[in-house]
N, C-alpha and C positions, 0 to 999 in steps of 0.2 A: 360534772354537775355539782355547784353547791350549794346548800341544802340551809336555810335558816327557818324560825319561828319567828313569828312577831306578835306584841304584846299589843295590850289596848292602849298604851301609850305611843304608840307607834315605833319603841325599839324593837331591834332586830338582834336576835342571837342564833349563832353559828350552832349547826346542827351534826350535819357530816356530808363529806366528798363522795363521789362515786366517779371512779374513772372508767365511766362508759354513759353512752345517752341515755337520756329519760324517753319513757314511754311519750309525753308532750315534746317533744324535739321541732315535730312541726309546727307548734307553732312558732317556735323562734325563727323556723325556717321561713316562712308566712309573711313573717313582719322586716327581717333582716335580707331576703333577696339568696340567704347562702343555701348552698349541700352539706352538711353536717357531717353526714355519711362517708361522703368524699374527701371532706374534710381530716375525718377518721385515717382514710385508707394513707392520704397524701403525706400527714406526720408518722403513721408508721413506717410507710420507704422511705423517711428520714427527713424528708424537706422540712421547713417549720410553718406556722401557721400561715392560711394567704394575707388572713386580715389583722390586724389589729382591733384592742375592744374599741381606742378612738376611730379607727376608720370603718363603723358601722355603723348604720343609720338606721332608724328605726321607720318603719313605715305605716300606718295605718294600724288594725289590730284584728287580733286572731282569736279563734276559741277552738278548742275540739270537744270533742264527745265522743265517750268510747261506749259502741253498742256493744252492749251484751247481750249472749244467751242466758238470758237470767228474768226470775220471776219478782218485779219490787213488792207484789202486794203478799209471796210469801217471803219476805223476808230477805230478798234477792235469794234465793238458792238459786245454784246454776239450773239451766234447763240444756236435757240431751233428747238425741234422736237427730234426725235428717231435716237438713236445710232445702224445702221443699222447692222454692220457689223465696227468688233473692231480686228485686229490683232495685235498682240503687239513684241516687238525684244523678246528674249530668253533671261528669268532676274530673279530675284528673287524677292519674294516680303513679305516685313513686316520682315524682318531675315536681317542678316548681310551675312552668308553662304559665300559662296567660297572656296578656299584651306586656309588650315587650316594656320592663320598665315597671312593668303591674303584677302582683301576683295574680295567681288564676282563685274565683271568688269563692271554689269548694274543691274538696280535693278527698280524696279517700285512698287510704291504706290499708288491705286488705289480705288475710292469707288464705280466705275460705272463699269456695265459690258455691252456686246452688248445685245441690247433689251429695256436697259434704255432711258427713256425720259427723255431731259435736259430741265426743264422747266427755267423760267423767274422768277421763285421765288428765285432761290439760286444761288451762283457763279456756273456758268462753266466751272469748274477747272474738267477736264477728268483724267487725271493723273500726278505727279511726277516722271519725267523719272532723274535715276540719274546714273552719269556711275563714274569709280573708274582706274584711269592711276597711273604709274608711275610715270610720269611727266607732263606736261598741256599739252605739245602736243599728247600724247597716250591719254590724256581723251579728248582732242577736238575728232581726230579720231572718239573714240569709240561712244563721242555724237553725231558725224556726220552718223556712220553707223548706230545707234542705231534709228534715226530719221527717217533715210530711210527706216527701218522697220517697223515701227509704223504707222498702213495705219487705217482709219475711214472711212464712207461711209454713209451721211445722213444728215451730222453736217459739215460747215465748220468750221474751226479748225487753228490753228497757228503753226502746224507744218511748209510748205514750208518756213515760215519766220523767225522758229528758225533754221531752218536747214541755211536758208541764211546768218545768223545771225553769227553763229559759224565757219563757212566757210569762214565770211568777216577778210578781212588784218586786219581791228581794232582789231576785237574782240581776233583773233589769237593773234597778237603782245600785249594783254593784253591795250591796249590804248583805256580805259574806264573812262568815265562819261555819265553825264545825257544827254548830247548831242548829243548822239552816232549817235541815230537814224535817229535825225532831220538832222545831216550831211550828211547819209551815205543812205538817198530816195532814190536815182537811184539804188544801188546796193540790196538794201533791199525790196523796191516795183517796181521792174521792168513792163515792158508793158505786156499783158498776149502774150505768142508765138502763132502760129499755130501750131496744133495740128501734130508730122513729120508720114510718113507715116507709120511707122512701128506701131505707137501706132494706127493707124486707122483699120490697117490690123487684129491685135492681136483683135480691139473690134469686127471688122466683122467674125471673124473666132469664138472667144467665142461664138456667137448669133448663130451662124450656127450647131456649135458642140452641142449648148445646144437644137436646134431642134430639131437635130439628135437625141440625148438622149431622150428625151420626144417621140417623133418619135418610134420609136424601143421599148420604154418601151410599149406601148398600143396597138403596131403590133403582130397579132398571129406567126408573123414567120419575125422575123426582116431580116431576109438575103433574104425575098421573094422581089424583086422589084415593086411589082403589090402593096402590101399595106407598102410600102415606100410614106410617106404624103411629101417629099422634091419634088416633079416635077422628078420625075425620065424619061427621054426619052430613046424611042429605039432607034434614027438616030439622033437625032441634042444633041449636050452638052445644059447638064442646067444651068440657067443662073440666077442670082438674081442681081437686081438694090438697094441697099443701102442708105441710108442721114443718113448722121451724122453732127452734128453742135458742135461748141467749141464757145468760147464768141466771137472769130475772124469773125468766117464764117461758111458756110455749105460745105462738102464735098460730094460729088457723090462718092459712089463706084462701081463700077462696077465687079463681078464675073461668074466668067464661069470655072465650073465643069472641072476636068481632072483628070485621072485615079490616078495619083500622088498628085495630090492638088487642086489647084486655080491657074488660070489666073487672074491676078483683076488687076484692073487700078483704080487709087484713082487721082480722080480729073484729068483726062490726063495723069498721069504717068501709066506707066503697070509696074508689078511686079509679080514675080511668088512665091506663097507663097506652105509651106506642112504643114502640122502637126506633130512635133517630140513628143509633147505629151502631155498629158493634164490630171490630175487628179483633179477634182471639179475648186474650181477656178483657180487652178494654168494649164500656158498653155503655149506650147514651140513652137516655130516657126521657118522656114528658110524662110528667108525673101531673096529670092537670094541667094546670099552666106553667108549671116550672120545669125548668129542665134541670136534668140530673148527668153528670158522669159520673163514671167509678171505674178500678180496675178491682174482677172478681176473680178471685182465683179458686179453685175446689179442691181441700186435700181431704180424698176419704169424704166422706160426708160433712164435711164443716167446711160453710161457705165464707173464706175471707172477702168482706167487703171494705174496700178502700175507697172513700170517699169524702172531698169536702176536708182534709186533710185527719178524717177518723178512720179507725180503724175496727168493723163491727165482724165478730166470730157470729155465725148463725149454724146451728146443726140442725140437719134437713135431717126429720125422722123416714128414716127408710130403711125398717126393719129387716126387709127381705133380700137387701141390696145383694146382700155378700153368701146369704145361704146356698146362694145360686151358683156359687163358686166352687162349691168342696171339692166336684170330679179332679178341677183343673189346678186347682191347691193340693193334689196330691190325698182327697178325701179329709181336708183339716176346714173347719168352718173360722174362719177369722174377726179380728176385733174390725168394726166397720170406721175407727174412730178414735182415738186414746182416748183412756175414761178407766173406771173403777167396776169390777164386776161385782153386784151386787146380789145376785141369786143364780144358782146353779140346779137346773130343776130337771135336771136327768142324770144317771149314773150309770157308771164303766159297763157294757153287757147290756145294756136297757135296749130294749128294739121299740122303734119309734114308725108315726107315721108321718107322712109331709105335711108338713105345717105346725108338728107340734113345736112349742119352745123349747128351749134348751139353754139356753144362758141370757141372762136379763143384764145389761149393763150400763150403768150412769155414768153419762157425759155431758154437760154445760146443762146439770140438775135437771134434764130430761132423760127418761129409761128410754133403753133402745133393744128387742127383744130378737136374738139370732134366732129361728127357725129351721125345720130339719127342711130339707132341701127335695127333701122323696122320704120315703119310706124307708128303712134300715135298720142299723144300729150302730149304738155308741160303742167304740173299740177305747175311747182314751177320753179321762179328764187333766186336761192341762193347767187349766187354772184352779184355785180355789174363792169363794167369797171374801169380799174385799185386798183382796190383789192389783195391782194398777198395771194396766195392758199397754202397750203400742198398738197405734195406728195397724193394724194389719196381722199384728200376732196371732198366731193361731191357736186359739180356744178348745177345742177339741178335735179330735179323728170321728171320723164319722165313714160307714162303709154302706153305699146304696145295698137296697135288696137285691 
């Protein structure tokens, strides 16, 4: 690979060689039909190159993007922890493939799958998403839907900003340099929105459906009403009270049961939602008159809603989720969430009773308060005030009466 600068007069000056491939490899690969790689292996056992630079043709045009575990609005600093949940666009990978004569229109290079931990020792570089146009405006396109597809759950990540990225009038009109960025803050790190009602509705409705499920799986006669665990009434509609938070605010939802769907009011609006359908995380809605999909996924208490090619975090307050846990955690009450603990309002030795609090902690600028689980006592403080937690770490020991 070698390596120039070029000036605003359009001269070019020689930079430096590196004799091994560039991280971008595929797109050359993309556009010229070769194996690079292969290419590699076949000059080392000695033969010489297969092609000439005359005997290559350029084809159409390529882009990649490399997704990272990384946060752009701090800064890009890497982000680590567990790769909860990885869906990726429809691509090929490691191959050239497509119609014979064509490259294939997306392709992804990948060394991490869902389940992996991105630690702090090595780049978090997730994947090389690389798409293959006609022309730059069919591969913006294809980078732009391909983006939207590419959903993560666990790691923040630099998708929203590539996607804004490829979608900006710069990057479109090809009017690139090193300055792009620093230009182009308002359109590239925008303020975070509030969260619109339809994405709140889709999370409230996931949670309920997946009740249900769970519900009905451990009932001897799921269509029996009598061990239906949702609050089944014979006279009055059932009704569930909701909180969800986004970095903005907290939302009230409000639902009430009806033979057809839900009544729900999110934050004072009323809306009438059904269910068109739902298979695991994917789930379809009529939000009024319009219809909605999304895929929802739940890690912990934070509902990733995918929809519409957005990507909206919602934290379902549910305090008491995880107090319930300590016997089978080995008597440790866990974080329900990553987040910041913000007050620590019992101490090592303290005998408590069920329900009191015991660690207060902020995530997506909603507090979320652990709860003694029974009566007891505190054997152990784990954390201190303002400390920043995992998903699931364990806060303190805690020993029933």
């Amino acid at each position: 690979t070698v390596e120039f600068i070029a000036n605003q007069d359009g001269s070019f000056y020689f930079m430096e060689m590196n004799t091994r491939l560039q991280v971008e490899h595929p797109v050359t690969e993309m556009i010229t039909g070769t194996d690079l790689v292969e290419w590699q292996l076949r000059v080392a056992a000695g033969p010489p190159l297969p092609k000439t630079q005359d005997e290559l043709s350029i084809n159409g045009h390529s882009i990649e993007a490399r997704v990272y575990a990384e946060n752009p609005e701090k800064g890009f600093l890497p982000s680590i922890g567990t790769l909860r949940h990885m869906d990726t666009p429809a691509a090929v990978s490691f191959e050239l493939g497509g119609t014979p004569g064509m490259p294939a229109a997306v392709r992804i290079d990948s060394g991490v799958r869902e389940g992996d931990a991105i630690s702090p020792f090595y780049d978090p570089m997730i994947a090389k998403l690389i798409v293959w146009g006609a022309d730059r405006n069919q591969a913006l396109a294809r980078m732009s839907q391909a983006l939207s597809e590419f959903r993560l759950v666990g790691l923040a990540s630099n998708i929203a900003f590539l996607k804004r990225l490829v979608e900006g009038a710069a990057f479109s009109s090809a009017d690139l340099d090193t300055g792009l960025i620093e230009r182009n803050q308002d359109e590239l790190f925008p303020p975070p929105k509030s969260a619109p009602v339809g994405a709140l509705a889709l999370a409230a409705v996931a949670l309920i459906e997946a009740e249900k499920t769970a519900s009905a799986a451990v009932s001897a006669n799921a269509a029996d009403p009598w061990g239906n665990a949702l609050g089944w009434r014979l006279n009055l509609a059932y009704q569930r009270q909701l909180s969800f938070a986004d970095e903005n605010r907290s939302y009230d939802v409000r639902m009430t049961y009806r033979p057809h769907g839900w009544d729900m009011s999110v934050s004072g609006i009323d809306v009438d939602v059904s269910v068109a359908a739902r298979d695991g995380a994917e789930i379809s809605i009529k939000l009024g008159a319009t219809s909605m999909h999304a895929t929802v996924r739940r890690d912990g208490d934070l509902f990733h809603v995918f929809t519409g090619g957005r990507h909206f975090q919602l934290a379902y307050n549910n305090p008491m989720a995880h107090a319930g846990e300590a016997e089978a955690a080995g008597g440790r009450l866990t974080a329900p969430m990553p987040g910041k603990v913000v007050a620590v309002l019992a101490s090592k030795g303290q005998e408590v009773k069920k329900g009191d609090p015991l660690v207060i902690m902020e995530a997506m600028k909603m507090e979320h308060t652990i709860a003694a689980p029974s009566d007891g006592l505190v054997e152990e403080i784990l954390y201190q005030v303002g400390d920043q937690v995992a998903d699931g770490a364990p806060l303190l020991a805690f020993k029933a009466a």
